[in-house]
C-alpha positions, 0 to 999 in steps of 0.5 A: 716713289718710283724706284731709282727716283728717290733722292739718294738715287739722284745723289748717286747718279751724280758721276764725277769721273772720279776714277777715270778719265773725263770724257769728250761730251764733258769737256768744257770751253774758255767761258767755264774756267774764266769764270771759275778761276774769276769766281773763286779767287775774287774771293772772301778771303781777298778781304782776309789776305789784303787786310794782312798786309796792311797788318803786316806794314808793307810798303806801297811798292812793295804791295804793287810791285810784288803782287804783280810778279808773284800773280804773273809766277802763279799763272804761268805755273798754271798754264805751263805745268798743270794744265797740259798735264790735266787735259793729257791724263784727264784723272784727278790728281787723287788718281794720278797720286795713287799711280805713282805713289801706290795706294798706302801714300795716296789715302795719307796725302787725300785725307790730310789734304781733304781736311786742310780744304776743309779748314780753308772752305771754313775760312771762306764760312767765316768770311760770308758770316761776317757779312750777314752778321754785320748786316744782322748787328751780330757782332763777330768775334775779334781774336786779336783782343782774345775773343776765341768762341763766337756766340751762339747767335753767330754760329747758328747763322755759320750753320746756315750759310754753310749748308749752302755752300755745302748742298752747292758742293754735292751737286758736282762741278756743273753747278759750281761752273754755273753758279760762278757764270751768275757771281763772278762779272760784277763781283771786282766792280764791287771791290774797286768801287768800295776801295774808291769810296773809302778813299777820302776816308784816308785823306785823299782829295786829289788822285794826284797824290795817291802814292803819298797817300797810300804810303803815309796812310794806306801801306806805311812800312810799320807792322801792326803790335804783334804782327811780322813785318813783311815786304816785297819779297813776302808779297812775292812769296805770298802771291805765288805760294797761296795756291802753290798746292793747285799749280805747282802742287797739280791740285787744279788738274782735278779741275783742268781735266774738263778743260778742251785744250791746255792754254786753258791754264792763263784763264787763271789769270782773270783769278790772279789780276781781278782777285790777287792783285785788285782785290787785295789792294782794294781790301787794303784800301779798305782795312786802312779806311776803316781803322782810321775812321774808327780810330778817329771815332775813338774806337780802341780795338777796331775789328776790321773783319770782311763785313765790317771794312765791306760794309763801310766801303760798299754798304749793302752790295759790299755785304752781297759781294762778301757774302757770295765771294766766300761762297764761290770760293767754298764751294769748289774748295768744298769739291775737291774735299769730297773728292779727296775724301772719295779717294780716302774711302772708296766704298763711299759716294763722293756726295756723302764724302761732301756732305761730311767736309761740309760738316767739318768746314762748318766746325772749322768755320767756328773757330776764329783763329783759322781766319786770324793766321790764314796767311800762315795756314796758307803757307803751311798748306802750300809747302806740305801738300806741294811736293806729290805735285811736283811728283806729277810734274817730274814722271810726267814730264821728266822720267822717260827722258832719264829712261825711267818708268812712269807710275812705277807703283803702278807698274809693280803693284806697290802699295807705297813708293818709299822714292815718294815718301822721301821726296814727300817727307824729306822736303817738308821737314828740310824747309820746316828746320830751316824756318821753325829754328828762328821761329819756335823755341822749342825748335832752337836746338837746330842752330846748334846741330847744322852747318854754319852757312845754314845755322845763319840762314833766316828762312821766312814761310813764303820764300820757302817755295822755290827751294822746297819745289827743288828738293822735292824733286830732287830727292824724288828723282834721286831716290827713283833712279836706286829704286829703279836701276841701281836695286835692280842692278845689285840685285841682278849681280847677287844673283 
């Protein structure tokens, strides 16, 4: 073979700007991110997160008034706050990180971050497997009865679907945009026609009793045994907070940096509307649809994973719409991980660094519980990795009009900014006492230590945005200004 032909040659050739700004030859228009914001949140988990809510006994309103306003917060936090950011730098939000945070804070934050996508591209694993099982009679694990390790049948069959999202993920983000082109168009129409189908299954003959329907059947007001009981306000919280780590937390400028011009961001509204909303009330249509019938059946435990509700409502183009749902979705989840990685450990190719988050995405894909408490993974995701976003969005945006330095580390050749490390830190473990007093045992002793206006707050995981979006920043600003002026000025006067 001749030299510079060899795979790993072509592998290497294979640039993603992961150090520098994009160039002008690469930009890309509105076709490119309507599918891809399409394509990746008209996703597997749509199954997961719209089954949970049902689980979690939200009422009918709640459902369609909820999602709206939390998917309309979540495209205006794209398109106000990380896409004029993205097409003005045009560097990964690894690279952006790392100017304002120093080197030492942007390996911690890329590593854990890296993993974290891991373990959500593995979800997505999960949700295609269980659509090729289902087709197969390989019967899927049920946590919820304590089925905590698949078979072996099962995760061989993991192991294949996963090899593909992964070989997707190393060819960069062109196939990932071609590749969401060809799936992301009749995906929805899949969703909508399986909820539609299901629908007498529930007892609905006529659409003008719908609403009744759907609150005595569909979205009861009454969680499931075991389950948290949610209503408006999480559906809020959770529409906006699943993907808080991309828009608040400036994770899509990796991918906006592509974009020709910032209004680019309300492309992700055709993610938000066709998937969040759609999407999750079609797959709670179809989680009711097919515990009733399976109830009806006599079935004691019914397991209503993806395949099975996809199965039942759209036969096999649900099995096909499941199955490319979580592969549109892996995939660029996949790619951020391996630039992440990237950034982790800068003598290796960003294609080996995929190759190993695929690995890892595969084992995670194998563990049944990381599907079962997705909404809480999701939370948790948002609230840690949120905060050096809105570091971004704050010296971006914020820094010269309080006459402050942009990318302070940078500019001193810091190894850590400690003003982002209290920022990053400080804001985290605030709303993490707040929640976990009421909610983990071993956490109660915090009732007994704070105030009582905050010893009687009852904190909830998905209300948490808000507040922890303003201490981040108020606590990075705060502590940037003695870094900056005040230091400096008793330094000066020592003198």
């Amino acid at each position: 073979m001749a030299a510079g032909t060899s795979l790993i040659d072509r592998l290497d050739a294979l640039y993603e700007y992961d150090r520098e700004p994009v160039s002008k030859d690469r930009l890309r228009g509105w076709g490119t991110f309507i599918a891809m914001f399409s394509s990746e949140h008209i996703a597997g988990t749509e199954f997961v997160l719209g089954t949970l809510l049902v689980m979690h006994g939200v009422k009918a309103f709640d459902v369609f008034v909820g999602l709206a306003l939390g998917n309309l917060l979540a495209v205006l936090s794209w398109a106000f706050m990380c896409a004029p950011i993205a097409v003005r730098e045009r560097l990964t939000i690894y690279w952006q990180i790392r100017r304002l945070a120093g080197p030492c804070l942007t390996v911690l934050y890329s590593g854990l971050f890296a993993l974290i996508l891991c373990l959500l591209a593995g979800s997505m694993v999960n949700v295609s497997t269980t659509a090729v099982a289902t087709t197969l009679g390989i019967t899927s694990p049920n946590y919820a009865i304590g089925q905590t390790v698949p078979s072996l049948r099962w995760i061989l069959l993991a192991v294949c679907v996963g090899s593909v999202i992964a070989v997707l993920a190393i060819l960069g983000f062109d196939r990932l945009a071609h590749f969401a082109k060809v799936a992301a168009p009749w995906m929805p129409c899949v969703f909508l026609a399986g909820a539609i189908a299901s629908l007498p299954t529930v007892g609905l003959t006529n659409i003008r009793d719908f609403w009744k329907v759907a609150n005595e059947k569909i979205w009861t007001g009454s969680a499931q045994p075991g389950q948290i009981q949610y209503g408006l306000w999480h559906c809020v919280g959770l529409a906006w907070l699943c993907n808080i780590a991309q828009h608040m937390g400036m994770g899509d400028v990796t991918i906006f940096r592509f974009a020709k011009r910032w209004q680019m961001g309300f492309a992700s509204a055709f993610g938000m509307y066709l998937g969040h909303y759609m999407a999750w009330i079609c797959s709670g249509v179809l989680c009711a649809a097919y515990v009733h019938g399976r109830t009806a059946a006599g079935e004691a435990n019914p397991n209503p994973t993806p395949g099975n509700i996809a199965m039942m409502g759209a036969g096999y183009a649900g099995i096909i719409c499941v199955l490319l749902a979580g592969w549109t979705t892996a995939n660029p989840t996949l790619y951020r991980a391996g630039l992440a990685f990237q950034v982790a450990t800068p003598n290796w190719r960003r294609w080996v660094m995929t190759l190993v988050a695929g690995i890892i995405m595969i084992v995670t894909a194998c563990i049944p519980a990381v599907l079962h408490y997705l909404d809480r993974i999701v939370a948790y995701y948002g609230l840690f990795f949120m905060p050096l976003g809105a570091f971004i969005f704050m010296d971006f945006w914020v820094f010269p009009r309080l006459g402050l330095i942009r990318y302070y580390a940078e500019q001193k050749g810091l190894k850590w900014s400690w003003p982002a490390a209290v920022g990053w830190f400080g804001s985290f473990a605030i709303c993490f006492v707040l929640y976990a007093k009421d909610r983990y045992p071993w956490m109660a002793w915090a009732n007994r230590c704070l105030p009582g206006l905050l010893a009687n707050y009852k904190a909830d995981i998905f209300l948490q945005v808000l507040p922890a979006w303003i201490i981040a920043v108020g606590l990075y600003t705060t502590c940037s200004v003695v870094q900056q002026r005040i230091i400096p000025l008793m330094k000066g006067k020592n003198r």
